[in-house]
C-alpha positions in Angstrom: 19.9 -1.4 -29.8 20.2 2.0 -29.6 20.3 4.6 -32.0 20.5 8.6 -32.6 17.6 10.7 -33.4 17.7 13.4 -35.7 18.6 16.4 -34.1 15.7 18.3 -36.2 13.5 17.9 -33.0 14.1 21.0 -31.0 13.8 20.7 -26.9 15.8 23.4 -25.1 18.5 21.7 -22.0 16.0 24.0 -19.4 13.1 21.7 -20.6 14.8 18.5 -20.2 16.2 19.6 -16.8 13.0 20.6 -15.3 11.5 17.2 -16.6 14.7 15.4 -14.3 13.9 17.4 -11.4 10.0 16.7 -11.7 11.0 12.5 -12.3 12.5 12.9 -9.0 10.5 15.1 -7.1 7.7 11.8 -8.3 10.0 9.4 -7.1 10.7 10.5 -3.7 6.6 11.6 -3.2 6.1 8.0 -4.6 8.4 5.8 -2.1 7.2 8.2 0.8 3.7 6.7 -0.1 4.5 3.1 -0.3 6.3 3.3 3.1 3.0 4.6 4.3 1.4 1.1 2.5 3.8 -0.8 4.6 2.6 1.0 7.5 -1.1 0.3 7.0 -0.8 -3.4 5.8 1.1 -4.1 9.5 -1.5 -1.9 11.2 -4.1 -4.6 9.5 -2.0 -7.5 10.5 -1.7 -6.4 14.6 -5.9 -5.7 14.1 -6.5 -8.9 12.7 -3.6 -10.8 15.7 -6.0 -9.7 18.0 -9.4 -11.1 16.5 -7.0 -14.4 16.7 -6.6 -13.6 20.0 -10.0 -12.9 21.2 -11.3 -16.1 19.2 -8.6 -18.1 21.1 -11.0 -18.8 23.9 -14.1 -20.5 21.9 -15.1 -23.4 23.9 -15.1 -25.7 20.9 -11.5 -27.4 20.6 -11.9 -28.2 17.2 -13.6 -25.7 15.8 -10.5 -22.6 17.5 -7.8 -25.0 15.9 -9.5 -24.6 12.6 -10.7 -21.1 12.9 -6.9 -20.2 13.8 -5.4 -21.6 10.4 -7.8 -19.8 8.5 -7.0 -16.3 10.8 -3.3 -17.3 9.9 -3.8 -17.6 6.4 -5.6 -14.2 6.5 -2.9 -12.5 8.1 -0.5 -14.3 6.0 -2.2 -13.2 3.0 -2.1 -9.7 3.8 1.1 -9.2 4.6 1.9 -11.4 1.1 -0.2 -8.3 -0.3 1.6 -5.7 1.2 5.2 -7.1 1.0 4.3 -8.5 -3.0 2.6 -4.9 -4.0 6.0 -3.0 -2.4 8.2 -5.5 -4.3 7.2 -5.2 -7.9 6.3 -1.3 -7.5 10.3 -1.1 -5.9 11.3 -2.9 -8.9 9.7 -0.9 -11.4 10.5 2.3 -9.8 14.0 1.2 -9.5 13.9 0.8 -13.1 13.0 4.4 -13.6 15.4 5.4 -11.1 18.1 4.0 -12.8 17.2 5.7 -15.7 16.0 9.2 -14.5 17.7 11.0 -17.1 15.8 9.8 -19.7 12.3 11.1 -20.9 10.8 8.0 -22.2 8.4 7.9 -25.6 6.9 4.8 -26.4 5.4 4.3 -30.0 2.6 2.3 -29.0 -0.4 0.8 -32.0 -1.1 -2.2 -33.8 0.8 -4.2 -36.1 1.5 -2.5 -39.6 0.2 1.1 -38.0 3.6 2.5 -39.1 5.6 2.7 -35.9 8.6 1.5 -37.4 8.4 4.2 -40.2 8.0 7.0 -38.1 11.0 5.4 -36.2 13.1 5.4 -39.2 11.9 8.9 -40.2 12.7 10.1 -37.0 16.3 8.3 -37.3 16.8 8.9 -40.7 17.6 5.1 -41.3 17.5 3.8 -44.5 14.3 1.9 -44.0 15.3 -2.2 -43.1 13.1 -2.1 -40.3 10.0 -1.3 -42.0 7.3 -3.9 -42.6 6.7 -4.9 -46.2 2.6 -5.7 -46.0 3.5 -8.4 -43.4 2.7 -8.8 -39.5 5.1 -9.0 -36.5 7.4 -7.2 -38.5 9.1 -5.7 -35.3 9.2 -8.5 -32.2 11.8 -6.8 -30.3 11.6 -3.7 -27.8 14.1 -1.5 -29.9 15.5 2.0 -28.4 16.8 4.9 -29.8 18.5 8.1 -28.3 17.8 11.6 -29.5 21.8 12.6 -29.1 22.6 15.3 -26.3 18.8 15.6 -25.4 18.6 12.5 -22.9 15.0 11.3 -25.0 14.3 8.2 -25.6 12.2 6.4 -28.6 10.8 3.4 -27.8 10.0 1.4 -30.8 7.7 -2.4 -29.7 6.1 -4.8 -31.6 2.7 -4.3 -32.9 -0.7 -5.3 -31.3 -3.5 -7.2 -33.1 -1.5 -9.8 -35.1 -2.1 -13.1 -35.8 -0.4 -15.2 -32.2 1.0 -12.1 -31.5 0.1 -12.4 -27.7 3.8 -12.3 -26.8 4.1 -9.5 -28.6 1.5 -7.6 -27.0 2.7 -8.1 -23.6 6.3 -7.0 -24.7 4.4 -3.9 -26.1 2.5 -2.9 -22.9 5.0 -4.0 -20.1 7.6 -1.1 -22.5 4.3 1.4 -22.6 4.3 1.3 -18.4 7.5 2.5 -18.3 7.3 5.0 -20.9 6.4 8.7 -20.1 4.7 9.4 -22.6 2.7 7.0 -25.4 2.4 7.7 -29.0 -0.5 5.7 -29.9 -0.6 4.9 -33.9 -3.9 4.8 -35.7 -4.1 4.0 -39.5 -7.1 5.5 -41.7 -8.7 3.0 -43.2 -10.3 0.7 -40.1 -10.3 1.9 -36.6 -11.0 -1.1 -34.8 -12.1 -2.6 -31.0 -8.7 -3.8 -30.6 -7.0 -0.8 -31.1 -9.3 0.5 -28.7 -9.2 -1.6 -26.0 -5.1 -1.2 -25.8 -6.4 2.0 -25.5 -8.6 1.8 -22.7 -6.0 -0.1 -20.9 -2.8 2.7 -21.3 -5.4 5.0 -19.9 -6.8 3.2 -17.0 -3.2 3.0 -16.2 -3.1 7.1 -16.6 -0.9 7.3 -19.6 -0.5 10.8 -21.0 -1.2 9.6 -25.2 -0.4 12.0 -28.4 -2.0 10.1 -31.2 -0.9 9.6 -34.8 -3.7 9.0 -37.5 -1.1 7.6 -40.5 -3.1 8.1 -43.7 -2.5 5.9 -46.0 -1.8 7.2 -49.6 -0.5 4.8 -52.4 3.1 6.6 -54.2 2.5 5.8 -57.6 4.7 7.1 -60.6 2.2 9.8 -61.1 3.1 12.8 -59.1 -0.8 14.6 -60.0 -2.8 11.6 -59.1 -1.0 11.4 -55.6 -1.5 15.0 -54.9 -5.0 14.2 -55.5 -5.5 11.0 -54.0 -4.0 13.1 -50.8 -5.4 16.6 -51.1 -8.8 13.8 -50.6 -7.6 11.6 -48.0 -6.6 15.0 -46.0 -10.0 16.0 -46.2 -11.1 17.3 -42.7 -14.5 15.9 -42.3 -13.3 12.6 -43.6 -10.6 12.6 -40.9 -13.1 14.0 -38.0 -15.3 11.1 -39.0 -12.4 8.7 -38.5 -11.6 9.9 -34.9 -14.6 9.9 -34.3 -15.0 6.7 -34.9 -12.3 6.0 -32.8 -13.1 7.9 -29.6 -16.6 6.3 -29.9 -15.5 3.5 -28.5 -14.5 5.1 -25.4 -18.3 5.1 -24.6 -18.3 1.4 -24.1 -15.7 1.5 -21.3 -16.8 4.4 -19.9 -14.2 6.5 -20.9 -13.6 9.5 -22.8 -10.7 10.3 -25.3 -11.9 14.0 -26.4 -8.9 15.5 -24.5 -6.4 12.7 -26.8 -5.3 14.9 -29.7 -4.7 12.6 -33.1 -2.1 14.5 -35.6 -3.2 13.4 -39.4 -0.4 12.7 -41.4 1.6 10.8 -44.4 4.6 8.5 -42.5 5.3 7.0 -45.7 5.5 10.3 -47.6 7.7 11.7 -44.7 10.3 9.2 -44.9 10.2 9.1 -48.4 10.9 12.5 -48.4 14.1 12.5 -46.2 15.5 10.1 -49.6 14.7 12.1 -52.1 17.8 14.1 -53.6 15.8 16.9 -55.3 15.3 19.6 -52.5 12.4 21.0 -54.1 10.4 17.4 -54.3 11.9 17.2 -50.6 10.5 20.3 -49.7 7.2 19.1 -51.2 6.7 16.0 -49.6 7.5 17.6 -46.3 4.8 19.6 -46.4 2.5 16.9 -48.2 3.1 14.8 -45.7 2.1 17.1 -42.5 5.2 15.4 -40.4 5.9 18.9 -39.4 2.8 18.6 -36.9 3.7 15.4 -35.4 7.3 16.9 -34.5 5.5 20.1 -33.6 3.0 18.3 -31.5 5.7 16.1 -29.6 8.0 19.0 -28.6 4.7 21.1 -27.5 4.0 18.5 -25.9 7.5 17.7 -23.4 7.4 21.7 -23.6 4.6 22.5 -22.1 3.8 19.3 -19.6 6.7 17.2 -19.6 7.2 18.6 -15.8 3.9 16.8 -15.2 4.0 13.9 -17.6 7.1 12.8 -15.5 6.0 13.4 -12.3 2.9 11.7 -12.8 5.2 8.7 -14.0 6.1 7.5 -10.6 2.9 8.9 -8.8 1.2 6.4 -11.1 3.1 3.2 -10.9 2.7 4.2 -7.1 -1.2 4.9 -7.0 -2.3 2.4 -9.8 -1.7 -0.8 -7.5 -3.1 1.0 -4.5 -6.0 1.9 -6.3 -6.5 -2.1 -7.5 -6.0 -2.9 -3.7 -8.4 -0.5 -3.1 -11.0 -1.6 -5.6 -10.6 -5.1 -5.1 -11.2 -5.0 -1.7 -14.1 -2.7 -2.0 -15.3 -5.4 -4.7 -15.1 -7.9 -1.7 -16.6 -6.5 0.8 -20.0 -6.1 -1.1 -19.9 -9.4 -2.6 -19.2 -10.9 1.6 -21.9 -8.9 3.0 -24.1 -10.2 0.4 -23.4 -13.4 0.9 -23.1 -12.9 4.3 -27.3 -11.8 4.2 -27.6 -15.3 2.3 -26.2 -16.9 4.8 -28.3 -15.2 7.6 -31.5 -16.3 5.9 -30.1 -19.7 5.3 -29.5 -19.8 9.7 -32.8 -18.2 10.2 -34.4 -21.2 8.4 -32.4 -23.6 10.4 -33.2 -21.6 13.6 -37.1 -22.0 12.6 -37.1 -25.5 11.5 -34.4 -26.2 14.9 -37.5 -24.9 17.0 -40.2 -26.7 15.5 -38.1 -29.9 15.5 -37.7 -29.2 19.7 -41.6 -28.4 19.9 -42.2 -31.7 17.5 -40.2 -33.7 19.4 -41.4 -32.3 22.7 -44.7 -33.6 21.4 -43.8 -37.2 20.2 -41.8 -37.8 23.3 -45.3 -37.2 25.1 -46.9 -39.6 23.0 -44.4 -41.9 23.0 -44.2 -42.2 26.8 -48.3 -42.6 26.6 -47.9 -45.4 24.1 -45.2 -47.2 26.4 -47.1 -46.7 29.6 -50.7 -48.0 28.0 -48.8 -50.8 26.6 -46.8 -51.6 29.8 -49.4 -51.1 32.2 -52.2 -53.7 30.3 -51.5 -56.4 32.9 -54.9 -57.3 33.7 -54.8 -60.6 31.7 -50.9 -61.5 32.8 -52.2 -60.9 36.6 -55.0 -63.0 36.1 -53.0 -65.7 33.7 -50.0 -65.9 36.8 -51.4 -64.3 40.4 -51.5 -67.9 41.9 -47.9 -69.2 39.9 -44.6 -69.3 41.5 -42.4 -66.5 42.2 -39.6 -68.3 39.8 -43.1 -68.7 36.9 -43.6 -65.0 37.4 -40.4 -63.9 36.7 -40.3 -65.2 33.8 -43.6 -64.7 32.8 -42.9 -61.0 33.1 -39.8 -61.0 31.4 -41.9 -62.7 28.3 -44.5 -60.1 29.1 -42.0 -57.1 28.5 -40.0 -58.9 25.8 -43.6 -59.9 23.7 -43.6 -55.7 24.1 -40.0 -54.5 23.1 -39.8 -51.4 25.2 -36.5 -51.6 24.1 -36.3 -51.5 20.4 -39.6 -49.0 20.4 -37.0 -46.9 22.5 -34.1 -46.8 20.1 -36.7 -47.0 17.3 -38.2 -43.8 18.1 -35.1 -42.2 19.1 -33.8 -43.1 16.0 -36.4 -41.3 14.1 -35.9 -38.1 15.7 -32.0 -38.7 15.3 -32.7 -39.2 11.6 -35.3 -35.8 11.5 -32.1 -33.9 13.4 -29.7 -35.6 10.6 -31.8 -34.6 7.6 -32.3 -30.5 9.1 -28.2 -30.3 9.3 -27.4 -32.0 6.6 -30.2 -29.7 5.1 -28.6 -26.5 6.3 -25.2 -28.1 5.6 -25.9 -28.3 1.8 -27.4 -24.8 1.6 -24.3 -23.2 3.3 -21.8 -24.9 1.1 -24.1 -24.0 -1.7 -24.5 -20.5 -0.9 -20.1 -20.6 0.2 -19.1 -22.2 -3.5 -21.5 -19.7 -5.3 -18.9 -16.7 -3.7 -15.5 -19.0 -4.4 -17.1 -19.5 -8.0 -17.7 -15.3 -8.3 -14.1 -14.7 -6.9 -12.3 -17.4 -9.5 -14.3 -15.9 -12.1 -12.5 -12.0 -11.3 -9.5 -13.7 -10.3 -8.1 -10.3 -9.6 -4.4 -9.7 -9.8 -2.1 -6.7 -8.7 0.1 -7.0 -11.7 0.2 -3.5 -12.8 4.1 -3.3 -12.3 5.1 -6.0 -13.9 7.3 -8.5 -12.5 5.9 -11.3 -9.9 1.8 -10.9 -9.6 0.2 -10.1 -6.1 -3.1 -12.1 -5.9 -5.6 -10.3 -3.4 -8.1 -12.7 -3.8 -6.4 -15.2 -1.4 -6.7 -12.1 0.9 -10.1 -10.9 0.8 -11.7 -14.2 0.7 -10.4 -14.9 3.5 -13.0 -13.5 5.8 -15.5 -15.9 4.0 -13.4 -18.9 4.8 -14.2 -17.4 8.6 -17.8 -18.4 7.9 -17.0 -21.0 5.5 -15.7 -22.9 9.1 -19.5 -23.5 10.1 -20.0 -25.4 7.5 -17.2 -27.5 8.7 -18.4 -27.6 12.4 -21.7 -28.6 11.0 -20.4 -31.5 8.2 -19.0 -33.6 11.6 -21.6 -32.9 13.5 -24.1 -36.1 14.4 -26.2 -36.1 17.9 -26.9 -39.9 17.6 -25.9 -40.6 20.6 -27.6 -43.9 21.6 -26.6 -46.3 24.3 -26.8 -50.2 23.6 -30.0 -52.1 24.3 -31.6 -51.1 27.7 -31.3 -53.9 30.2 -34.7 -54.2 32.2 -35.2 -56.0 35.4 -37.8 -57.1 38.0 -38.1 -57.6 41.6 -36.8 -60.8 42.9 -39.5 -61.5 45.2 -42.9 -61.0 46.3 -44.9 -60.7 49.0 -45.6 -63.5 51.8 -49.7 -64.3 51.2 -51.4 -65.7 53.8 -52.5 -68.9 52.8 -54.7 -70.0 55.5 -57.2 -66.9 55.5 -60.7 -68.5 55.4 -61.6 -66.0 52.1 -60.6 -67.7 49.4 -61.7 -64.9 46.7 -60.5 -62.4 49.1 -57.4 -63.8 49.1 -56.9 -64.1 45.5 -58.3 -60.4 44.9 -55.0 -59.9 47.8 -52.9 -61.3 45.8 -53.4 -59.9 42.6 -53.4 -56.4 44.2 -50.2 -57.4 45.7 -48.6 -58.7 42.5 -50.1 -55.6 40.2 -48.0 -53.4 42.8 -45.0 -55.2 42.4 -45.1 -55.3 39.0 -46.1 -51.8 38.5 -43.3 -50.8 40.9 -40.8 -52.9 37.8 -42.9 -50.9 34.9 -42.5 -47.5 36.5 -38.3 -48.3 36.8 -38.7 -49.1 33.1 -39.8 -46.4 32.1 -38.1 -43.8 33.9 -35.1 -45.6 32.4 -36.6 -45.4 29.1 -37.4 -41.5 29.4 -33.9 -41.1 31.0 -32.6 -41.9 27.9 -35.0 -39.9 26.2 -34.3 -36.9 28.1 -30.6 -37.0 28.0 -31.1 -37.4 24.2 -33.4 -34.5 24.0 -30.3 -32.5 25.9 -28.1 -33.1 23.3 -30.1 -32.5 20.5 -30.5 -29.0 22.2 -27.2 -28.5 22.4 -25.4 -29.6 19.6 -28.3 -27.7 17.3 -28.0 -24.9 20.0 -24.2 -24.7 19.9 -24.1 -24.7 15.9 -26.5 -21.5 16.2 -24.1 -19.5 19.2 -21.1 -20.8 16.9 -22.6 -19.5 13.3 -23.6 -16.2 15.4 -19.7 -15.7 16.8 -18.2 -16.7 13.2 -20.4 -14.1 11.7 -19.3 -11.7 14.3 -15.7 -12.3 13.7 -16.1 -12.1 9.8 -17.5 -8.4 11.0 -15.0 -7.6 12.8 -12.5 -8.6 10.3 -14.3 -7.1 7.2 -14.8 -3.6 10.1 -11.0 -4.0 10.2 -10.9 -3.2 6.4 -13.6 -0.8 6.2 -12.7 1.4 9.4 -8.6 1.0 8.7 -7.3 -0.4 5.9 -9.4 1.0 3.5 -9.5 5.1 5.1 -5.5 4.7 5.2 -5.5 3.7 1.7 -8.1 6.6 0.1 -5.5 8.6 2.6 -2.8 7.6 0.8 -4.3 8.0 -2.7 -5.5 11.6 -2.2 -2.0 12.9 -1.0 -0.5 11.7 -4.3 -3.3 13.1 -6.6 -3.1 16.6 -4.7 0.4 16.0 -5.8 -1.0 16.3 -9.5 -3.7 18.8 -8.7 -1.2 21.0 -6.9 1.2 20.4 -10.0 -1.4 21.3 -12.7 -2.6 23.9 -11.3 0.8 25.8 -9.9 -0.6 26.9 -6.7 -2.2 25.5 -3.4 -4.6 23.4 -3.0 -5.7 24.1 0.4 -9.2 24.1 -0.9 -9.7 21.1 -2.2 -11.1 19.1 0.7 -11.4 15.7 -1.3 -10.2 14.4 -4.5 -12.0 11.5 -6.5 -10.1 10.3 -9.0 -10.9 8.0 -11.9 -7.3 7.5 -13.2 -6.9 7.9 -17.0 -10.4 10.0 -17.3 -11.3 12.0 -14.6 -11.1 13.9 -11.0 -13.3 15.1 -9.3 -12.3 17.5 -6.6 -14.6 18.9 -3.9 -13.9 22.6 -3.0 -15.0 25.2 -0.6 -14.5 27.8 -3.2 -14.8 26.5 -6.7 -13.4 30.2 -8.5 -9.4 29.5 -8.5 -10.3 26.1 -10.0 -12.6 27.0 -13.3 -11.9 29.0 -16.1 -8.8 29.1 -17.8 -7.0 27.2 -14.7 -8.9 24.6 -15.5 -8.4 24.4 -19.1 -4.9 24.4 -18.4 -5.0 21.8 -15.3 -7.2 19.0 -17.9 -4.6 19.6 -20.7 -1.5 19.2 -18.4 -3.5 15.8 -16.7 -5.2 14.7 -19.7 -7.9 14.1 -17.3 -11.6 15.7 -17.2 -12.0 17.8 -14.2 -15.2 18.3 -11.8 -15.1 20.9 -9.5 -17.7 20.3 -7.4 -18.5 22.9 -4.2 
């Protein structure tokens, strides 16, 4: 709906003019920098084709073919961010284009502030849309036209009420779009609420002109409400109230001092645009102090509307950049600390890895003792079978070595040392995914959105945590990695035959003592094949072990390495082309508020909606009375620092 304004508010054509020159002045500077965001978010996407391509020739098939999906969900990702963050800020700065005749006001507060009433003063309606004591009174975004002057009134429902979250969102996605916010406070209780809508208009750098609607009750008695007023008007009790108000500012860090709040009666103002008698008019009026609110609005598009409109589109263009910004600054810390975890977590595993090879080293020495004592006891068996058959022998040796079990003590004690391998990866396995969920959980919990502009929401998150998913692949390589390796049962054999003894020496004992030497070489000849066979085995498991534990170490060195380079590709481009980006739009401002160069200013630091801070090499042209001027026109603190 739209409606006229009353043409008792007073802006001259030159004004308005000026103000649709500045809008698109804004709009052109803002595109410019958004093409310049296109430029970097490809620049980022040919860096991070090339880590693909480097990390294309890892010698571990499986692990490449998972890495690339998660380098192709990076990249993916980032160009999601770039194209989604162009998309929505087009759309919104479409919308302003579409309208860039309009200067936009946007009566913003909560439910029952008085919003509607100062819409219907301002309209001189007959009053239908006020509230009557109840909430949600107004649900709809309702505008009205001050005729011939190309201003818009944005009246939107009320914050605070009772399920009014609908509402609220209706309320702020009108506020972006407005140029200029008049915030509604009421005089009896200042609340959190209120003040975190606040907070939230000027993090997104809102220029606000507040209202503080005292409430007076019109009774029948003209002397008791002149009263009741002259004490409700009183100037400490309203300083107290704003106070009261700005202190919360404190607890967001912000600060609202440079917010001016106009006291004054809405109800008696509208009242007195019904009442017949032109003196009682004329009183009311002036009881009322309405005459500052309209003073302090057209003051207001006077004197900075140039800026206020500029800064418009300068805003919906930096805001997103600066929550790209942010967000990925915000990820970066919170990888390279989990990144330190995860290096102590490997230098454990690295430790415990080496004491496992100088453990094993040392059981595989006693284990090979052990088997070659027990093997090479054959006193009694060559005293038992010397003067037996060759067939007896045979089998008495295969007894011998059966009654022994080279075979199972072989895969018994590799077995063990499989199982002390299993328990150190599974160990380090658990204390990666540990450490790897503890980061997903701190990301889920910001769950950081672009959604400034308004339309379709672009989700950095899936970008930035990409670069842990990089290490996150370790874990994976690890979780299917086993070294049991173990062949079946070793098959043992002995010689077919043994020497011819002569059997006709006239030595009896010496040739038995003959023939037991002969047979201990022969079957010491069988032992000695054992147990190279059995140390074989040993030694080829011993090679694995080193490097499949070996290999997970190289591979958790090159993943971290890659993460670098990826999280270097953010710090070293992405990131300088953004804070590039940013500062030419707030020299924009500076250069705007100021009305002369900035040359000077070598870097700008801008906290939007409370402060820059701008580092000079000559700090006079920007103090004094320039800077007065430059923090009313921003409505932001300056620091001139040199």
């Amino acid at each position: 709906m739209m409606k006229k304004i009353s043409k008792k508010m007073r802006l001259n054509a030159e004004t308005l003019n000026s103000c649709r020159i500045a809008a698109k002045e804004g709009a052109s500077f803002a595109k410019r920098c958004l093409d310049d965001l296109d430029a970097t978010m490809e620049r980022g996407k040919v860096r991070i084709g090339a880590v693909m391509s480097h990390a294309s020739v890892s010698s571990y098939d499986a692990w490449s073919d998972h890495f690339q999906q998660i380098m192709k969900a990076q990249m993916h990702a980032l160009e999601a961010a770039g194209e989604q963050c162009r998309e929505t800020v087009d759309k919104n700065i479409g919308v302003r284009l579409d309208d860039m005749e309009h200067f936009r006001i946007t009566l913003f507060g909560r439910t029952m502030a008085g919003k509607s009433t100062l819409m219907e003063i301002l309209t001189h309606g007959d009053g239908k849309h006020i509230g009557k004591g109840a909430q949600r009174t107004t649900q709809d975004v309702r505008e009205y036209l001050w005729e011939g002057k190309n201003l818009h009134v944005t009246d939107v429902p009320g914050i605070g009420a009772f399920g009014g979250k609908e509402d609220e969102d209706k309320a702020f996605e009108a506020a972006k779009k407005g140029d200029l916010i008049i915030f509604l406070l009421t005089d009896d209780n200042p609340n959190p609420t209120e003040a975190a809508w606040m907070t939230k208009l000027r993090q997104i750098g809102k220029p606000i002109l507040g209202i503080l609607n005292v409430k007076v009750t019109m009774g029948s008695s003209a002397k008791l409400f002149e009263r009741d007023m002259r004490s409700k008007f009183e100037p400490e009790r309203l300083d107290a109230i704003i106070r009261q108000f700005r202190n919360f500012a404190e607890l967001d860090g912000q600060d609202w001092e440079n917010v001016q709040f106009i006291p004054c009666h809405l109800k008696c103002a509208f009242e007195a645009q019904k009442e017949k008698d032109y003196e009682n008019r004329k009183k009311y009026e002036e009881m009322s102090r309405f005459g500052d609110v309209e003073r302090a609005i057209i003051d207001c598009v006077q004197q900075r509307g140039t800026m206020i409109r500029m800064k418009t589109f300068i805003d919906l263009a930096e805001q997103p950049i600066v929550q790209l910004r942010d967000e990925i600054q915000r990820s970066l810390q919170e990888e390279e600390e989990s990144r330190a975890r995860l290096q102590e977590v490997m230098d454990e595993f690295r430790a415990k890895r080496d004491q496992l090879y100088m453990t094993f080293r040392k059981n595989k020495a006693q284990f090979e003792g052990s088997q070659r004592a027990a093997l090479y006891a054959l006193d009694a068996f060559i005293d038992e079978n010397y003067d037996k058959s060759q067939e007896e022998i045979t089998q008495a040796f295969q007894q011998f070595l059966t009654d022994r079990k080279p075979s199972s003590q072989l895969n018994r004690f590799l077995q063990e040392e499989d199982r002390k391998a299993k328990f150190l990866l599974e160990s380090i396995g658990r204390k990666l995914d540990k450490e790897l969920q503890a980061h997903a959980e701190r990301m889920i919990e910001r769950d950081i959105h672009l959604d400034f502009t308004g339309g379709k929401p672009v989700n950095i998150r899936a970008w930035t945590t990409n670069t842990m998913k990089v290490i996150s692949s370790l874990s994976w390589f690890i979780s299917f990695s086993n070294p049991a390796f173990l062949a079946g049962r070793i098959v043992l054999s002995i010689a077919s035959s043994f020497g011819f003894f002569d059997l006709f020496t006239d030595d009896i004992e010496e040739k038995r003592q003959r023939r037991k030497a002969e047979l201990r070489q022969e079957l010491v000849k069988n032992i000695d094949e054992i147990l190279r066979d059995m140390m074989h085995h040993v030694d080829a498991y011993e090679l694995e072990l080193h490097n499949r534990l070996d290999a997970i170490s190289q591979q958790f060195d090159e993943t971290m390495q890659i993460a670098k380079y990826l999280q270097e590709i953010q710090k070293t481009e992405i990131l300088p082309d953004l804070a590039w980006n940013l500062d030419r739009m707030d020299r924009k401002l500076i250069e705007h508020a100021y009305g002369h160069s900035v040359a000077q200013v070598q870097r700008i630091v801008r906290e939007m909606g409370k402060s820059m801070t701008l580092y000079v090499t000559d700090k006079e042209p920007f103090e004094g009375e320039a800077k007065i001027r430059a923090e009313r026109m921003l409505q932001e603190t300056l620091v001139i620092c040199q």
